[in-house]
N, C-alpha and C positions, 0 to 999 in steps of 0.2 A: 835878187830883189827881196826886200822887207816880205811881199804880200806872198811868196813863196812858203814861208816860215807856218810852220804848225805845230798848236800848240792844244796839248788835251788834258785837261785837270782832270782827276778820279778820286771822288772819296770813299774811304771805304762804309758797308755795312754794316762792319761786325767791329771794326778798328774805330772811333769817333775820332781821334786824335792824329791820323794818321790821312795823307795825301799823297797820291801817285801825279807825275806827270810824266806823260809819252810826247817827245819834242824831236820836230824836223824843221831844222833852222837851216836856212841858206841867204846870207844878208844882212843876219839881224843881229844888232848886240843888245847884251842887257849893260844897264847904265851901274856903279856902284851899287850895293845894296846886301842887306842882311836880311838872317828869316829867325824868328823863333825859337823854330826846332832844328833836332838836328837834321841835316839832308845825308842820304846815299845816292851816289850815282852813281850808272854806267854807262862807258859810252859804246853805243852799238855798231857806227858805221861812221865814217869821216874822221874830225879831227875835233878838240874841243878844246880852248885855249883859253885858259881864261887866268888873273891875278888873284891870290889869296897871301894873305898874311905879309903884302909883300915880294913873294916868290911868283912869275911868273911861271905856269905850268901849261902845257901840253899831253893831252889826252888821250893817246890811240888806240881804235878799237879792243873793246875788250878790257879796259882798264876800270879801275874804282874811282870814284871820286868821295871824297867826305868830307863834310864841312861841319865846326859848332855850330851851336846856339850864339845869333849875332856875329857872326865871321862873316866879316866883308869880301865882298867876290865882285865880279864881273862875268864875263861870260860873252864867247861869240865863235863861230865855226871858221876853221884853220885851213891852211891848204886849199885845193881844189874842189874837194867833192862836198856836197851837201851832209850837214852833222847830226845823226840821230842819236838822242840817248833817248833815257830812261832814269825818272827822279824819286826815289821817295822823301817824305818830309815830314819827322816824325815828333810829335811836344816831348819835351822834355818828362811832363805826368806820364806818358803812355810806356816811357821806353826807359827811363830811369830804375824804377823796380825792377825792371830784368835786367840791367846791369847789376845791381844789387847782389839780385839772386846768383847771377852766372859770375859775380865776382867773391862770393860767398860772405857780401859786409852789410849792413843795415844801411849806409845811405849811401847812394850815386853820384849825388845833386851838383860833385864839381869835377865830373870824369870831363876830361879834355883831349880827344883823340889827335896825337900830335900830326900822325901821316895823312896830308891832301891826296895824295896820288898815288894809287898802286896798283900793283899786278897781282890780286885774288883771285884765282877761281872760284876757288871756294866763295867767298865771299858775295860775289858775283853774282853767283847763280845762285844765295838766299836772296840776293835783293831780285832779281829775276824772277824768282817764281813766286814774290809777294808779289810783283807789279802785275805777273798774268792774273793772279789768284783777283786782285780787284781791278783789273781792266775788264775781263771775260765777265764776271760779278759767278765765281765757280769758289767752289769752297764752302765750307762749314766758319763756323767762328772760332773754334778751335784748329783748325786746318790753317786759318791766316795768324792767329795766336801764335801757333808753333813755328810760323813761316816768318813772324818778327823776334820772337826768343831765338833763333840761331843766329840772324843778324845780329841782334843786342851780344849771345855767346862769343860771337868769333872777331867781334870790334872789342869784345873784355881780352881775348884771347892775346889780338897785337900789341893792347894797350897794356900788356908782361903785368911786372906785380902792382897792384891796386891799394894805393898808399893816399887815402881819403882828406889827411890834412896836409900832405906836399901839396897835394893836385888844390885844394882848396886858399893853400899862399900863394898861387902862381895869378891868381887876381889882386887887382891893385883894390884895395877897401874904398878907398874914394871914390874912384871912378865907378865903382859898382852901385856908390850911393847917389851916383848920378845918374844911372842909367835906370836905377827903380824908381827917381823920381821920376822921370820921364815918363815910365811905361805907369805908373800912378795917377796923372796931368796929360796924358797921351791929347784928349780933348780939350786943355784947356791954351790958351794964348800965352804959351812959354817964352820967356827972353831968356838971354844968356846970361842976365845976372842970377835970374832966378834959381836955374840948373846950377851953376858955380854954386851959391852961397850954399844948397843943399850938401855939395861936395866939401865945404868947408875950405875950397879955394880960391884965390883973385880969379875975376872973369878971364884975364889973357892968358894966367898960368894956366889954367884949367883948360882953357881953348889950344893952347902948345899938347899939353899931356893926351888930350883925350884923341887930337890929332894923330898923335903918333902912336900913341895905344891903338884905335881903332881904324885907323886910313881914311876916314872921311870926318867932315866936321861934325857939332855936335846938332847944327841946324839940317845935318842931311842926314842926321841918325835920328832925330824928331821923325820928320817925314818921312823916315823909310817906318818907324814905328806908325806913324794914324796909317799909310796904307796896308801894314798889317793889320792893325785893328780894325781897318774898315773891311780887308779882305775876311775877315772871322764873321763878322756882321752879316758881309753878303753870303756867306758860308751858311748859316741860320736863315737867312731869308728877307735880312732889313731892306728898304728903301733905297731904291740908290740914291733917291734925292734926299734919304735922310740923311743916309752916310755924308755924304759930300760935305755937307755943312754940318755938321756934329764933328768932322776932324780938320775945321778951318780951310777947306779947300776952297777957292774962289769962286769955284763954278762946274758944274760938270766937266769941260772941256779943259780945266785945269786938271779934275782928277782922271781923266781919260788919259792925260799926254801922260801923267808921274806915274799909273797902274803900270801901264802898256810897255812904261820902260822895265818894270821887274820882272811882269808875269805874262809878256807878250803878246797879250789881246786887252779887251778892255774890259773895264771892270761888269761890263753889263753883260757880253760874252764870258766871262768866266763866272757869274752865276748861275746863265742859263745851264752852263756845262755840267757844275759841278749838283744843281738842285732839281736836272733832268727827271 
């Protein structure tokens, strides 16, 4: 059953940009949706099944998960036994420069980690010992520093030679200008003409492409952007009744059903969690 499911957001101290979640799911899916930053996962116990990019993947103990910035997923526990992982979720600002560094180039800004699923050790156990370092709240600030600089090294490591303007043609120009309008207008009363004409596309072409490019539409890639925005908000401390109505939601109980399905509780429980 749903009410089984537990879910513990951690921010860090020392990291601003960075978020941990310890998660025991049994019942619960999350609905389509994108984050931000980039995420690491792993999963600890069960099974963890979820769609990216298209590819249907499967999860078993012990395994990596990684996902871009805006990479559509899903999410929900496989098999028989109840699914535990462990998520970091890190902005692009925090974790870009140490690719940089650990790729030896001046800018990061369009590294694209091809592989969703694998089998690291290694890997593993730097996203493991960031997540104990800000669950337990142990550690210095250079202690969790270092403990995201090997993650950032050994995601430069699979990701072989670091070729900043391939990596940077493998997005479509348009649709990129569509999705900064978006994240620009995040609060404001967007139509689908609007988003299009910034793309410099017809409404329907644009609605085809951006479909196929990203798996969901462009009106549930809106809304999965304001309950980002509004999660940053309650992250700082906003209002939840401010939020609600500053990112068009209808009413509380509208943004409690749309949070709940990304982030597992509700938006009022994952403030108290995270501003404890």
């Amino acid at each position: 059953m749903e009410q089984q499911s537990q879910f513990r957001f951690i921010k860090s101290t020392h990291l601003l940009e960075v978020t941990a979640l310890e998660a025991a799911m049994d019942g619960f899916t999350y609905d389509k949706h994108a984050h931000e930053e980039y995420a690491f996962g792993v999963t600890l116990s069960g099974r963890q099944d979820f769609f990216s990019n298209g590819v249907y993947h499967r999860s078993p103990p012990g395994h990596v998960i990684q996902l871009n910035p805006d990479e559509v997923h899903d999410g929900n526990s496989g098999g028989d036994d109840p699914l535990n992982y462990v998520m970091l979720y890190v902005h692009p600002r925090q974790i870009e420069p140490l690719f940089a560094d650990a790729a030896g180039v001046e800018s990061a800004k369009d590294i694209r980690m091809s592989e969703t699923l694998m089998h690291d050790p290694v890997l593993r156990g730097y996203i493991n010992e960031l997540v104990r370092l800000m669950a337990h709240n142990v550690g210095s600030r250079i202690e969790q520093e270092h403990a995201l600089y090997q993650i950032a090294s050994r995601v430069v490591q699979r990701v072989g030679k670091f070729e900043p303007n391939e990596l940077a043609r493998r997005a479509d120009g348009l649709l990129r200008r569509a999705k900064d309008f978006i994240h620009n207008h995040v609060d404001a009363d967007l139509s689908l003409e609007d988003i299009s004409e910034a793309a410099n596309l017809s409404k329907y072409h644009f609605l085809r492409l951006f479909r196929r490019q990203y798996g969901i539409t462009p009106h549930q890639y809106v809304i999965n952007c304001r309950i980002n925005a509004a999660r940053t908000e309650l992250d700082a401390g906003a209002s939840l009744n401010d939020v609600v109505y500053r990112y068009g939601f209808s009413d509380l109980s509208h943004f409690n059903r749309r949070f709940k399905r990304i982030y597992g509780m509700t938006p009022k429980r994952y403030q108290a969690s995270v501003t404890a």
